[in-house]
C-alpha positions in Angstrom: 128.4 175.7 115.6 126.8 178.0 113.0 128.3 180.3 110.8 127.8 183.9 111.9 127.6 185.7 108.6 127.1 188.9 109.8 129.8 188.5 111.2 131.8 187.6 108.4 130.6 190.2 106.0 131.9 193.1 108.2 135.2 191.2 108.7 135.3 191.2 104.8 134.6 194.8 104.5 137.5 195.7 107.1 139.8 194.2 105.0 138.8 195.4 101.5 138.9 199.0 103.2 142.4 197.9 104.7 143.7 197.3 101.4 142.2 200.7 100.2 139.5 199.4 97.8 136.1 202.0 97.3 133.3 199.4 98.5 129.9 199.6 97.1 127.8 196.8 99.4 125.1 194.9 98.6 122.6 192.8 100.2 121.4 189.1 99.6 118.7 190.7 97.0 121.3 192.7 95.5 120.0 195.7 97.1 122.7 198.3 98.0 123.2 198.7 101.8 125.5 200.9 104.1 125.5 198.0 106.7 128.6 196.4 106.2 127.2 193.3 108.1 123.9 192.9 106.1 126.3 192.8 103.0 126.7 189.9 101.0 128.0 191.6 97.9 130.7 193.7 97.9 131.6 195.4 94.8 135.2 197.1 94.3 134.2 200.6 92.0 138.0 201.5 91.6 139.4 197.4 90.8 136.0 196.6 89.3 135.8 192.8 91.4 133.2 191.6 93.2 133.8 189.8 96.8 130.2 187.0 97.5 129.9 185.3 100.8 127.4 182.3 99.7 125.9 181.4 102.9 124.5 178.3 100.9 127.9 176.5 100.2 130.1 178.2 102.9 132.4 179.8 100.7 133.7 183.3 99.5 133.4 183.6 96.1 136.1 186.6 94.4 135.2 187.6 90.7 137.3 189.9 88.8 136.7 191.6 85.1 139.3 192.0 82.2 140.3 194.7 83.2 141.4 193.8 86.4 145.3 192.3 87.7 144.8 188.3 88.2 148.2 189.0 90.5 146.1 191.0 92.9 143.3 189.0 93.1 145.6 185.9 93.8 146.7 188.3 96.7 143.4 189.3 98.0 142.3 185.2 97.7 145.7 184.4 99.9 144.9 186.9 102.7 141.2 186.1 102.8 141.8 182.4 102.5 144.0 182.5 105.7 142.1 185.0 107.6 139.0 185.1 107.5 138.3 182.0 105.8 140.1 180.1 108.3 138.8 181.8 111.4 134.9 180.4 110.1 136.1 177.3 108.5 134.5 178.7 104.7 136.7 178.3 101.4 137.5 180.7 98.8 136.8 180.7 95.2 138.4 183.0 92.8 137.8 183.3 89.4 137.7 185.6 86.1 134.1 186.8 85.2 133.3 186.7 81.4 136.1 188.9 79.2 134.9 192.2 80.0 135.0 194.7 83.2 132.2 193.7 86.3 129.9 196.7 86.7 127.1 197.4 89.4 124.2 195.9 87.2 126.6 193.0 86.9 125.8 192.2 90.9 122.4 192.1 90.0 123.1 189.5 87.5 124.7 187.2 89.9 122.3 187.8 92.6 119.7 186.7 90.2 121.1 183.5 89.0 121.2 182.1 92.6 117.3 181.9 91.4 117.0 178.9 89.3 116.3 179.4 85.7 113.1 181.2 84.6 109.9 179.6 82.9 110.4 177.7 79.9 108.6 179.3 76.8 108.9 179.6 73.2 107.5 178.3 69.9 106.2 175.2 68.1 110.1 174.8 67.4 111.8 176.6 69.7 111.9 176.8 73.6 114.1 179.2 75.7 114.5 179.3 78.9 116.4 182.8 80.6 118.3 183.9 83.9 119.9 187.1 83.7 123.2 186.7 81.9 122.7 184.0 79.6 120.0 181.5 78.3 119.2 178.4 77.1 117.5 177.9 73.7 115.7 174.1 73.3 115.6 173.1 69.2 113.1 169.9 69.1 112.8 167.7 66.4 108.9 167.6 66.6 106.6 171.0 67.1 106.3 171.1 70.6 102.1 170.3 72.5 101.4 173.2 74.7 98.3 171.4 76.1 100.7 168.5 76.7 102.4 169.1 80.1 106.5 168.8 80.0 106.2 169.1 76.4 109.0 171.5 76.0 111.4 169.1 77.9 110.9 166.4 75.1 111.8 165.6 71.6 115.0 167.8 71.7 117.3 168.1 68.3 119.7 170.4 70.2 120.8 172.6 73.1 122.7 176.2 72.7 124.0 178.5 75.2 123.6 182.3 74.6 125.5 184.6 77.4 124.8 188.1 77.9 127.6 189.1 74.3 125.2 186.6 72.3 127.8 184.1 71.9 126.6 181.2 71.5 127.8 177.5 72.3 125.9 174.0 71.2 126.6 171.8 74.2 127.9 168.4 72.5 125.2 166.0 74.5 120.9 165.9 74.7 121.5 166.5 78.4 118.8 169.1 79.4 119.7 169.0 83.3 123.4 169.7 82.4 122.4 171.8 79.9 120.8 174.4 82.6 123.7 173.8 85.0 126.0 175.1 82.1 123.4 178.4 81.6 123.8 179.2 85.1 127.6 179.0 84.8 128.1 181.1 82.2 125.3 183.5 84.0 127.8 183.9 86.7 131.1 184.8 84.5 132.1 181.3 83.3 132.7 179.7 80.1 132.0 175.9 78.9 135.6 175.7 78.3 136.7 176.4 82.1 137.5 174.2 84.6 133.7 174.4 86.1 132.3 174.3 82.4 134.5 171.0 81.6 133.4 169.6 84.6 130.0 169.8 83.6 130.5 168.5 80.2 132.5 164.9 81.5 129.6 164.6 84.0 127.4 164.3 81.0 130.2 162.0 79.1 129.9 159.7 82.2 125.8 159.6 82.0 125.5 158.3 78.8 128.8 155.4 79.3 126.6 154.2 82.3 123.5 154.5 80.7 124.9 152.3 77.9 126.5 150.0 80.9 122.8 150.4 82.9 121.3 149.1 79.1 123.7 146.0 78.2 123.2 144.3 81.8 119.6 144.1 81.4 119.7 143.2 77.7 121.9 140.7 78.4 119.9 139.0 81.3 123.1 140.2 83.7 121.0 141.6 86.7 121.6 138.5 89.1 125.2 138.2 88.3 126.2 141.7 87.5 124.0 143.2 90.8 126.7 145.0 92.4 128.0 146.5 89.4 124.0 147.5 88.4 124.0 149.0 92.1 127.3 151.2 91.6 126.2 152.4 88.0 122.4 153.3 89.3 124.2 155.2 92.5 126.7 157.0 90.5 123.8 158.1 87.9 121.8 159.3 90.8 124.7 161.5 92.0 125.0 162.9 89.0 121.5 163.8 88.6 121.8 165.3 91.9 125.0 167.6 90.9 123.1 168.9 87.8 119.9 169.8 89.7 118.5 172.2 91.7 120.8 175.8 92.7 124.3 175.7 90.6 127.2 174.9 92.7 130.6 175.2 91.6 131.8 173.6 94.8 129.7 170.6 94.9 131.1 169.5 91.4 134.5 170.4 92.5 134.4 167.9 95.6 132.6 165.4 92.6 135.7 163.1 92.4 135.8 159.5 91.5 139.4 157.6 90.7 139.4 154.5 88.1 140.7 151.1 90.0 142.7 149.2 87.5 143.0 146.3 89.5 141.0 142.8 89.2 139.5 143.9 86.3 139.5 140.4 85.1 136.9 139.7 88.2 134.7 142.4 86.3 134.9 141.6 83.1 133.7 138.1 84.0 131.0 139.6 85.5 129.2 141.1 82.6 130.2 138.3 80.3 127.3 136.2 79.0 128.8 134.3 76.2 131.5 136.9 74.7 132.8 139.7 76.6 131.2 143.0 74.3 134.9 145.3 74.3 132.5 148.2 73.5 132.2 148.7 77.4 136.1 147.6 77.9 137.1 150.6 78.4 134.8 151.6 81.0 136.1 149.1 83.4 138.4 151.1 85.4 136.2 153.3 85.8 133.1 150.8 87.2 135.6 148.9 89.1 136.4 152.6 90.9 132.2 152.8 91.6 132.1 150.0 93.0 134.9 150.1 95.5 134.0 153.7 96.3 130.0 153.0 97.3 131.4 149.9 98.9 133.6 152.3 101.0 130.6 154.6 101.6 128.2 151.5 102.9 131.1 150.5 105.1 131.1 154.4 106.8 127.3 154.7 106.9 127.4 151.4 109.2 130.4 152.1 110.9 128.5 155.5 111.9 125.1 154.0 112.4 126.8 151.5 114.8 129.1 154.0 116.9 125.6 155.8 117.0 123.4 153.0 118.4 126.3 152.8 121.4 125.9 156.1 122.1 122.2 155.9 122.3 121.9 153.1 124.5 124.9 153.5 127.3 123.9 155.2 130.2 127.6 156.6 130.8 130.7 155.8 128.5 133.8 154.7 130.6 137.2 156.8 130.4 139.9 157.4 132.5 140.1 161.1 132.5 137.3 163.8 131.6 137.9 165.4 128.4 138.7 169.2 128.5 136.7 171.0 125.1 137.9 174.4 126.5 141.6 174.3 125.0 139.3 173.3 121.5 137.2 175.5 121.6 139.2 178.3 120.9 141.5 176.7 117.8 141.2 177.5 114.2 141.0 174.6 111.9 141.6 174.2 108.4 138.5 173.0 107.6 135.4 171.1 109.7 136.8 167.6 108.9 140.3 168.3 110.7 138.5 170.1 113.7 136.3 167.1 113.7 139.2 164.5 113.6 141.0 166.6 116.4 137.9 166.8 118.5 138.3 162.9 118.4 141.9 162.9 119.1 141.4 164.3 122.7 138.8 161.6 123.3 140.1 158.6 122.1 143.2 158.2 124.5 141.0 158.5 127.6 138.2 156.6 126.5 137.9 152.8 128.8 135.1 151.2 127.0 136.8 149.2 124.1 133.8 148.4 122.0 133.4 152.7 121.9 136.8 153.1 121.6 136.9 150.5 118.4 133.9 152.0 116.8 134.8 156.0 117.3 138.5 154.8 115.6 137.1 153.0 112.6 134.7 156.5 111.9 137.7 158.9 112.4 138.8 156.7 109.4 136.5 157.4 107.6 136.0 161.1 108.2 139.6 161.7 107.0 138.4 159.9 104.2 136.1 162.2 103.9 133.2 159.5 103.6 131.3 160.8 106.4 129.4 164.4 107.3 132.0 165.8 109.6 129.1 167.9 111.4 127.5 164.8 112.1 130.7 163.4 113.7 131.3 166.1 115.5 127.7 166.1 117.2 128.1 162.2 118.0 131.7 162.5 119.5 130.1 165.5 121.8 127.4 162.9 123.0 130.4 160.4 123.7 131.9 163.0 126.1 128.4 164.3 127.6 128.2 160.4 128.5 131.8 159.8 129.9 131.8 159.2 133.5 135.5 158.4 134.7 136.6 155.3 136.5 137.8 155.2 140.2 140.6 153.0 140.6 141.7 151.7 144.2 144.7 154.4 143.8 142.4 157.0 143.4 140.4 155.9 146.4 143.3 155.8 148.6 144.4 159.3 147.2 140.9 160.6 147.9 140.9 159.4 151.4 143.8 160.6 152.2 143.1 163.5 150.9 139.8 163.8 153.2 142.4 163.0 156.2 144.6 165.8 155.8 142.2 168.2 155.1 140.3 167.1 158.8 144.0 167.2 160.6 144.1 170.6 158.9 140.6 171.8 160.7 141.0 169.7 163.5 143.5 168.7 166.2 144.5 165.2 166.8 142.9 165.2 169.9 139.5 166.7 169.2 139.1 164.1 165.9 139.8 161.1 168.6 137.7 162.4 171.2 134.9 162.4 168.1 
C-alpha cells in the first residue's frame, strides 16, 4: 500500500505545534507554504532544526544546528519514531548539521542537494564541480581537452572537498564517484569524519582491495578455478558503484553491510594459489569468503522466490483448510514492512493444504527475515496465494452442511408437508 505523504506531513506539523515549536513549512522545491500537507520541510524558527520527510527513501530526516539541545532532538526522534513513523512504516534519521545554527536559506541548501551535483567546469588544471553547500575541486595531473568529451573525469592528481565555511578536506583515494557522494554529504550538514562520511571512505578502501583481488586472478590465469570468487568480487564492486551513484542516500549505505567469514579459509586460499599463495591478498580473505557466502545466500532467495512465484502463476486455486481473514491485518502497525510481511505469512501458512506451496512460501519467509528479499514483493505474492485459496471440503463438513440444510427445512416446514413433497 503506498505511502500517503500528505498525510504524513500534516501529522508531523501537529506534533511539532503540540510540542510548542514556531513552524515555518516548506514545500518539496523549498518553497514556503501554509499547507501543512504540501510541506515537506519544516523548519523550527525558535529551536533552529529542520524536520524532512524524503518521499524517496521513506524516512524522516531531523537536522539540528549548534546551537540547538541534542537531548531534545533525541526526544523529538523517540516520539516521531514511535508515532508517526511507525503508523507508515518510514524510519527516522537524526543528525547534527555542520557546527553552526540552521537558518531559512539553509532549507534551500538541502532542497537543492537532492539535485545531483551541478556541471563540471574549470581550467586546464583545475575542475570544480558545485551543489549548494559545498563543492568538489578535480586537480589533474595533465591540462585537461575541452574538445575531448569526459576529459575532466580523467587524469586526476587529487580530490578536495570545500563546504559552505571553506574548509577543505583531500579525500585519501582517486575515487571520483565517492568523491561526489562525499560533496553531497557534507552539502547536507555532514562531515567526512561522521558515521555517513566514514562509511563512504571504507566503501572506497574496499574498491581498490577487490580491484587488486579482480587484477591478480586474471594475471595469474585464476578465472577457471577462482570463478566464484571472480563472481563475488565483480557483484560486490557493482554494488558499490551502485551506492556511490546517482541521488545521495544516507540510508542505502547504512543498510550496506557485509560480515567477514573466517571459516574454510584454507578452501579459499587454495583457490587463488597458482604456484605460491601471494600473502599480499591474505588478509582479504575473510572478507571474500563473506562475499561469496552472502551472494550465494542472495541466488538461493532470488530462486526460492522465482519458484514460489511460478506456483502461484500456474495453479488455478491453492488448497487450504480455512480462508484467511486480512481484516484483523489490516488494521496493525508494524515495525517495519519486512515484519508486516513475515506476519502476513504467518496467518497463511498454518491453513495452507498444498505442501509444495506451503514448502516454497516457508523457505521465502526465511529469507525475508533475512532480509534477502524485497518485502513489497513478498507481500504482493503471498496476497496472490490467498486470492487463489479455495478451501477443502472434507466428508465432516459435508455431513455438517447437510445437516445443516435439514434443520433449516424442518425449521420452514412441517414434517408432514416435507414428506408429502
Amino acid at each position: 500500500m503506498a505511502i500517503d505523504f500528505n498525510t504524513v506531513a500534516d501529522r508531523v506539523f501537529d506534533q511539532l505545534k503540540g510540542f510548542g515549536h514556531s513552524i515555518t513549512i516548506f514545500d518539496e522545491s523549498g518553497k514556503q507554504t501554509v499547507n501543512a500537507a504540501e510541506g515537506r520541510y519544516f523548519y523550527s524558527t525558535d529551536q533552529k532544526f529542520t524536520v524532512e520527510i524524503n518521499e524517496d527513501e521513506n524516512v524522516i530526516k531531523i537536522k539540528y544546528g549548534e546551537g540547538t539541545d541534542p537531548a531534545r532532538m533525541q526526544k523529538l526522534q523517540s516520539t516521531i519514531r514511535n508515532g508517526i513513523a511507525k503508523k507508515f512504516i518510514l524510519g527516522v534519521d537524526l543528525r547534527p548539521y555542520t557546527g553552526k545554527d540552521i537558518e531559512p536559506k539553509d532549507v534551500e541548501n538541502m532542497v537543492k542537494v537532492q539535485e545531483s551535483l551541478g556541471p563540471v567546469a574549470g581550467s586546464v588544471k583545475t575542475s570544480y564541480q558545485q551543489t549548494e553547500g559545498a563543492r568538489l575541486i578535480i586537480r589533474h595531473s595533465k591540462p585537461v581537452n575541452e574538445e575531448v568529451r569526459g576529459s575532466r573525469s580523467r587524469n586526476i592528481h587529487a580530490l578536495f572537498i570545500e563546504n559552505a565555511q571553506g574548509e577543505r578536506f583531500r579525500y585519501p583515494h582517486i575515487h571520483l564517484a565517492a568523491a561526489r557522494t562525499m560533496t553531497q554529504h557534507v552539502a547536507e550538514g555532514g562531515t567526512p569524519y561522521d558515521e555517513v562520511g566514514q562509511k563512504i571512505i571504507s566503501l572506497s578502501e574496499e574498491r581498490s582491495q577487490l580491484l587488486q583481488v579482480a587484477k591478480y586472478i586474471k594475471s595469474n590465469g585464476l578465472n577457471e578455478q577462482a570463478s566464484d570468487v571472480q563472481f563475488a568480487v565483480g557483484q560486490r564492486l557493482g554494488d558499490i558503484k551502485g551506492l556511490l551513484s546517482g541521488r545521495f542516500s544516507s540510508e542505502r549505505l547504512a543498510k550496506d553491510v557485509h560480515e567477514a567469514d573466517e571459516t574454510n579459509l584454507e578452501a579459499l586460499q587454495e583457490k587463488l594459489t597458482k604456484n605460491v599463495f601471494d600473502e599480499s591478498i591474505g588478509t582479504l580473505l575473510p572478507k571474500l569468503n563473506g562475499y561469496m557466502k552472502s551472494y550465494q545466500a542472495q541466488m538461493e532467495a532470488t530462486k526460492a522466490f522465482d519458484s514460489l512465484k511460478q506456483q502461484v502463476e500456474e495453479a488455478t486455486t491453492i488448497a487450504v483448510s480455512a480462508i484467511p481473514d486480512l481484516d484483523f491485518s489490516s488494521v496493525v502497525v508494524y515495525e517495519s514492512p519486512t515484519v508486516n510481511t513475515t506476519e502476513l505469512i504467518n496467518m497463511v501458512l498454518p491453513v495452507l493444504e498444498d505442501e509444495a506451496v506451503k514448502t516454497a512460501l516457508t523457505a521465502v519467509s526465511e529469507h525475508v527475515a533475512e532480509g534477502r528479499l524485497d518485502p513489497a514483493a513478498v507481500e504482493n505474492l503471498t496476497r496472490g496465494i490467498i486470492g487463489k485459496c479455495s478451501r477443502q471440503t472434507t466428508m465432516e463438513d459435508s455431513r455438517f452442511e447437510i445437516g445443516a440444510m435439514f434443520e433449516g427445512a424442518l425449521r420452514k416446514f412441517s414434517v408432514e408437508e416435507i414428506l408429502k413433497s
